[in-house]
N, C-alpha and C positions, 0 to 999 in steps of 0.2 A: 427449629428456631433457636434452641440452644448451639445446638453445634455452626448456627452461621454467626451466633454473636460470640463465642468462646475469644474471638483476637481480640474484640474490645474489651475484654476483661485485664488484658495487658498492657492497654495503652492508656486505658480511665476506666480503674476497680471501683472508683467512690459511685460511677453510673449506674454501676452492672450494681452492687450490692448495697446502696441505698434504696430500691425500690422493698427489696428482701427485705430490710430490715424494717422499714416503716411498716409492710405489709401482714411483718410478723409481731409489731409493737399494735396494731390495730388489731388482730384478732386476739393477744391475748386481753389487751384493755374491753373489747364487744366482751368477753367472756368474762372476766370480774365484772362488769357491768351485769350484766344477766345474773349473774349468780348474785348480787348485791342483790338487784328486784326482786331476783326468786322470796330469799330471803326475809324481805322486808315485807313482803306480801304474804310471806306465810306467818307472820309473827303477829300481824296484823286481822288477819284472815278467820282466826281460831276463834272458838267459844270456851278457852279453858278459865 
């Protein structure tokens, strides 16, 4: 699948490498999210 869409990368880049990039804007956002909850749930959580 990559090598049949490699020519569209030359005639429209913004197609081919916005999916990339949102894709990659959403998993780190899932991941400070998680790590936020973690967080806030362990600080919460304790008996100290």
């Amino acid at each position: 699948m990559v090598n049949e869409n490699r020519n569209a990368l030359s005639v429209q880049p913004f197609a081919v490498l916005a999916p990339i990039v949102l894709i990659a804007l959403f998993s780190i956002g899932c991941n400070l999210f998680a790590e936020g909850v973690t967080r806030a749930i362990g600080r919460t959580g304790g008996t100290e």
